[in-house]
C-alpha positions as CSV (number, residue, x, y, z in Angstrom):
1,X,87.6,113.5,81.3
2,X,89.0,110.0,80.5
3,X,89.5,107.4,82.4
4,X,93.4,107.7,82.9
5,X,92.4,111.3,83.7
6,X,90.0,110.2,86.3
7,X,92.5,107.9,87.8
8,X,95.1,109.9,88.2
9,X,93.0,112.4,90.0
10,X,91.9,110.0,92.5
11,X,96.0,110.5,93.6
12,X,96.9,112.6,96.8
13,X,99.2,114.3,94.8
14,X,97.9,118.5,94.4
15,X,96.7,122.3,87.2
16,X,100.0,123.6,85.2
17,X,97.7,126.7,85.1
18,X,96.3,127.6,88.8
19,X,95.9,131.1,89.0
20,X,98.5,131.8,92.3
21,X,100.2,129.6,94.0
22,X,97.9,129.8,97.5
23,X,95.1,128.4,95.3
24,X,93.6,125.3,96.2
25,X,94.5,122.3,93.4
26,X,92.7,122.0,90.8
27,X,91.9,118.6,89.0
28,X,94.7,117.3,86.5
29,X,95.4,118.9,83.4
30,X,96.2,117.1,80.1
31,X,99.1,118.0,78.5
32,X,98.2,119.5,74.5
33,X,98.9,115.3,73.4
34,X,97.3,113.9,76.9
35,X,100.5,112.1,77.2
36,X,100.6,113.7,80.7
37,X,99.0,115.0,83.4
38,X,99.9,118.2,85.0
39,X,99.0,119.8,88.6
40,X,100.7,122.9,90.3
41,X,100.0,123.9,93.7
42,X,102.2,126.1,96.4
43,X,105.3,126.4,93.5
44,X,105.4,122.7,93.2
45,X,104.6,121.2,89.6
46,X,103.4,117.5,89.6
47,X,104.2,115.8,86.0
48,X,102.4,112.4,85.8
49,X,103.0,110.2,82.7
50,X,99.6,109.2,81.9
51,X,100.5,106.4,79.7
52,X,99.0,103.5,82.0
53,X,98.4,100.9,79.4
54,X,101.7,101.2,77.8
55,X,103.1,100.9,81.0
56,X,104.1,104.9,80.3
57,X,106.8,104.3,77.4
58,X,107.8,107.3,75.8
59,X,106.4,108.4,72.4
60,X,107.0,111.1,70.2
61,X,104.1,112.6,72.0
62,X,105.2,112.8,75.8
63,X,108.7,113.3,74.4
64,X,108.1,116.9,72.9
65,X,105.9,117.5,75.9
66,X,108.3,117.0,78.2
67,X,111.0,118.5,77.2
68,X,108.5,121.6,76.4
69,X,107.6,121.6,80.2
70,X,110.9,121.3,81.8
71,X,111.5,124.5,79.5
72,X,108.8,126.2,80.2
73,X,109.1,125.2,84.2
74,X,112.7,126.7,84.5
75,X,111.6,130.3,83.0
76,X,108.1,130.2,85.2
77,X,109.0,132.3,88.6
78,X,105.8,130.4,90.1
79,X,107.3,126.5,89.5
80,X,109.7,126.0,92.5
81,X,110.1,122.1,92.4
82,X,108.8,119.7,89.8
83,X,108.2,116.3,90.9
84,X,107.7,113.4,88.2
85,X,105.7,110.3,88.0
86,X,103.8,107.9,86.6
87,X,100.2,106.5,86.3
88,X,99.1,103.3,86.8
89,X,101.5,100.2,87.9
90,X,104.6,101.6,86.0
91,X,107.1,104.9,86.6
92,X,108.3,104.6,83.1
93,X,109.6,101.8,80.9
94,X,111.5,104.0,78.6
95,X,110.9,104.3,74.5
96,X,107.8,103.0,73.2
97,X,109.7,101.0,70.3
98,X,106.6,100.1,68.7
99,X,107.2,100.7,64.5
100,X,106.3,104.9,64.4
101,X,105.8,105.5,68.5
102,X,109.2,107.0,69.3
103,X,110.8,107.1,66.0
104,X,112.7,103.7,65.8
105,X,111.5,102.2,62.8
106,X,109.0,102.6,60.6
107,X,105.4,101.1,59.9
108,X,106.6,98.7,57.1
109,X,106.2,94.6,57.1
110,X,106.0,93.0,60.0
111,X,110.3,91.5,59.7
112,X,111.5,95.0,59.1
113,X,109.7,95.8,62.3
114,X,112.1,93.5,63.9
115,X,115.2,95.4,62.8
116,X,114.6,98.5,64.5
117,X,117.2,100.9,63.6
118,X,117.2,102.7,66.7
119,X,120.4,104.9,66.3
120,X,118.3,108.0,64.6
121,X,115.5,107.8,67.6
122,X,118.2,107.3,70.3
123,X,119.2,111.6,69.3
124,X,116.5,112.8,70.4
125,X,116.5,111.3,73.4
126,X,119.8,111.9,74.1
127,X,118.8,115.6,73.8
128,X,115.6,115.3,75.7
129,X,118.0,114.2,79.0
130,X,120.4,116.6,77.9
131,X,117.6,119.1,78.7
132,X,116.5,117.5,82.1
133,X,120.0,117.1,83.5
134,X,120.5,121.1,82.9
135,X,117.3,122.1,84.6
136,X,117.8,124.5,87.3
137,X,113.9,123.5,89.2
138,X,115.0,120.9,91.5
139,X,113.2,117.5,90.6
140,X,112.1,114.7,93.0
141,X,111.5,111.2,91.4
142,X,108.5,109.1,92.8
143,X,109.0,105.9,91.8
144,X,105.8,104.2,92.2
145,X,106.6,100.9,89.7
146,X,108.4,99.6,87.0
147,X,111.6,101.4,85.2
148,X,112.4,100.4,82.5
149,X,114.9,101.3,79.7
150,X,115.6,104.9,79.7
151,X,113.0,105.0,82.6
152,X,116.1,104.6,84.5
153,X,117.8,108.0,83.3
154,X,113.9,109.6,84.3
155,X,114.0,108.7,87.6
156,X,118.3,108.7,88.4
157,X,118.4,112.3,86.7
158,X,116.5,113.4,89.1
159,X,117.7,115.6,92.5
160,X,115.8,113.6,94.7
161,X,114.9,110.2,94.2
162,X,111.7,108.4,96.7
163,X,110.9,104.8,95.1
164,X,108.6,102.1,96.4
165,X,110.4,99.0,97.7
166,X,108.9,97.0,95.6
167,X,109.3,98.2,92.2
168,X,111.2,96.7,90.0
169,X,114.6,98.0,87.8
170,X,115.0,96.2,84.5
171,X,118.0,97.8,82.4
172,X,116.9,95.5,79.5
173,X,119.6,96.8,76.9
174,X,121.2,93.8,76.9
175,X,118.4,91.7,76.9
176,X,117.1,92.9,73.3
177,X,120.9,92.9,71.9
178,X,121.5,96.4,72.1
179,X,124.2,98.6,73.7
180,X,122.9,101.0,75.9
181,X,121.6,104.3,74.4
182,X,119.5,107.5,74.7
183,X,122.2,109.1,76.8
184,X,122.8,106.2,78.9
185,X,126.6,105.7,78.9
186,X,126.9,109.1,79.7
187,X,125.0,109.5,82.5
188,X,124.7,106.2,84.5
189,X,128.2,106.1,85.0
190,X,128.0,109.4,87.0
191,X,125.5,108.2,89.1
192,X,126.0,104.3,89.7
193,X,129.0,102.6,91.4
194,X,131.3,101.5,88.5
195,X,131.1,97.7,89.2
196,X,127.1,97.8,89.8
197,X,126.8,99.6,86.8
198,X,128.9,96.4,85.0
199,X,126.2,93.9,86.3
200,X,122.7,95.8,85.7
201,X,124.6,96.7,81.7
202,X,125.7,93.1,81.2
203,X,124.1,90.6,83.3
204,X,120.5,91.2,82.5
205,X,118.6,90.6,85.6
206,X,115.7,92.1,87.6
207,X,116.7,94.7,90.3
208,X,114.3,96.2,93.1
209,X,114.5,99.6,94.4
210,X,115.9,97.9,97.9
211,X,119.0,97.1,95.5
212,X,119.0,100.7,93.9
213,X,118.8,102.2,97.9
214,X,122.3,99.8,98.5
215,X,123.8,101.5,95.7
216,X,122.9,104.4,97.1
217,X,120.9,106.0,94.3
218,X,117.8,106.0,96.6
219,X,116.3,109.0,98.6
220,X,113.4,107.2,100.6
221,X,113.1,104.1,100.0
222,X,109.1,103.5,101.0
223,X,106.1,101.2,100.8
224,X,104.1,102.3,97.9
225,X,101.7,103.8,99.3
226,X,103.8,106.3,100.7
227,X,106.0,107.4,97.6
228,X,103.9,110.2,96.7
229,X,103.1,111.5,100.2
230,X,106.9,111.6,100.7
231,X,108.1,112.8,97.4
232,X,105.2,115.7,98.3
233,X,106.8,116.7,101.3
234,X,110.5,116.6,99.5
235,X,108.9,118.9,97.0
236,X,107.5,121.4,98.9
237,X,110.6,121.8,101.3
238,X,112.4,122.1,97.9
239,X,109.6,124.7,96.8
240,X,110.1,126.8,99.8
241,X,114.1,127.4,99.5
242,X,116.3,129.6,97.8
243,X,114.9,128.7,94.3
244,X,118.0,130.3,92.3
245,X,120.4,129.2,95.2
246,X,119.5,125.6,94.8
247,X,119.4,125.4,90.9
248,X,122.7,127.3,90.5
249,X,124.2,124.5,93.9
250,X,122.8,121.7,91.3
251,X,124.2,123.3,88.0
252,X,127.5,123.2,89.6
253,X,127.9,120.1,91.1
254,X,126.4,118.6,87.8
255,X,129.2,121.1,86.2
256,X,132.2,119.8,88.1
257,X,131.6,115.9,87.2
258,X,133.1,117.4,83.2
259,X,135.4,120.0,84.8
260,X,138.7,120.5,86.1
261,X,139.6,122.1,89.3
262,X,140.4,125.2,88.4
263,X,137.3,125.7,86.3
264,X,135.2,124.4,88.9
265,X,136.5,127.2,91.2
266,X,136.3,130.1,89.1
267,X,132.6,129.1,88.4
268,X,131.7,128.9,92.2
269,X,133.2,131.9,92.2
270,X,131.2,133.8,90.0
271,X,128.1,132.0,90.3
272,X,128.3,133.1,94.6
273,X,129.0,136.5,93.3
274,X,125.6,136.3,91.2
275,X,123.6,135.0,94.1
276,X,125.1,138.1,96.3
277,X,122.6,140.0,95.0
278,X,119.4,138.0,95.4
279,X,116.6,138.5,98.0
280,X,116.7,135.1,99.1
281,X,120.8,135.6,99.8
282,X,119.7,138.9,102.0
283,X,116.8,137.3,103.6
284,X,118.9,134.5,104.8
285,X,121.5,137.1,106.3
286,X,118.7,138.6,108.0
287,X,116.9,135.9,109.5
288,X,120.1,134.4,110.3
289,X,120.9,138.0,112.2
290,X,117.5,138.2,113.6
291,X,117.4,135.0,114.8
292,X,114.2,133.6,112.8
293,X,113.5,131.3,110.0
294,X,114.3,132.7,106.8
295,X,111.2,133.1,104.3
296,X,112.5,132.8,100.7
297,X,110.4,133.6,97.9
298,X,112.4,132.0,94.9
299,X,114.2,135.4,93.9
């Protein structure tokens, strides 16, 4: 095991591979480029970035594995809630713009290095959020340092969001004389206040997650020793619900923010027809009926 494994064991988070989901955690398990670390225990899949000395910037690496595990996690019956992370002092500080790490530039002379052409590498993330804003699995966010970058859009894009009160939000577009990218203008506006949004794209300052919380973008906000007992505790209510019920109640509300009205209602409609017929939707009759708690198994 290497040493990022080791410390990201040492966590209290709960392997992507346990063999039911009563088993007792196992230790961390590398994703196939070690770019992250992956635990699942009682339907809940813990995805650490395990980047710690590149403060856990994305490379081509932990690019394709991510978006291979938030595919594979929304066809796995056993994942019920996903919670995302990072190793080390950092959540995420967005692409790795190194020459080669995340497909900006290339490994030429040092002053072409300097004029990273970004607009080829910024597709691919655009379709790697693409892919995490339609995931059914409900996703909790624990914040436990720095976001940078398109760090932002890995911890807003989240359903959940717990965040130590101390870490710190850097948008830094501005600040290296870009515009922002990766699926940014897209998405930030549909989860930031307009005119907040205006100062953290234009002004270029340093933002804490107390300032995220006013903005109300924050869950829990929490000392940092807390964030990943909390965001545990999110999860594993999340991991005990109506799986299907909660991932079709997010793909609709996500839905409605590029539909009209009508549209809007005729998917409800269908989409409550379709979740008529699920065990969970009986169970929760029943139990309601019986007068108990209801005991959902995700189907």
């Amino acid at each position: 095991m290497t040493d990022n494994e080791k410390s990201a064991a040492s966590h209290a988070a709960p392997d992507h591979a346990v063999s039911s989901s009563t088993a007792a955690p196992d230790s961390p398990t590398p994703s196939s480029s070690g770019t992250l670390l992956l635990q699942q225990h009682e339907g809940v899949l813990w995805v650490r970035l395990n980047r710690p000395d590149d403060r856990n910037g994305i490379n081509l690496e932990m690019l394709e594995d991510l978006k291979s595990i938030w595919w594979e996690s929304d066809a796995d019956q056993q994942i019920r809630a996903i919670v995302i992370t990072g190793s080390g002092r950092a959540f995420c500080t967005g692409a790795d713009l190194r020459p080669g790490a995340s497909g900006a530039g290339s490994a030429g002379a040092a002053e072409d290095s300097l004029l990273l052409d970004y607009r080829p590498a910024t597709n691919i993330f655009r379709d790697l959020f693409r892919v995490y804003w339609e995931l059914e699995i409900p996703v909790v966010a624990a914040v436990n340092g720095t976001v940078a970058g398109a760090g932002w859009m890995l911890a807003l894009l989240a359903d959940l969001v717990v965040a130590a009160e101390d870490a710190r939000w850097i948008h830094v577009f501005a600040a290296r004389g870009m515009i922002p990218h990766a699926g940014d203008p897209y998405f930030l506006p549909r989860i930031l206040p307009f005119h907040a949004l205006n100062e953290i794209a234009m002004l270029r300052e340093r933002y804490t997650s107390k300032d995220l919380a006013r903005w109300g973008c924050i869950n829990r906000l929490v000392p940092a020793d807390q964030v990943e007992a909390t965001a545990s505790e999110l999860a594993h209510k999340l991991a005990t619900g109506p799986t299907r019920s909660l991932g079709q109640a997010k793909r609709l509300y996500r839905r409605s923010l590029d539909s009209d009205m009508l549209t809007a209602f005729g998917e409800e409609a269908m989409t409550s027809a379709l979740i008529a017929q699920t065990h969970d939707r009986k169970e929760g009759v029943m139990s309601l009926l019986e007068g108990r708690p209801a005991d959902f198994e995700g189907r």
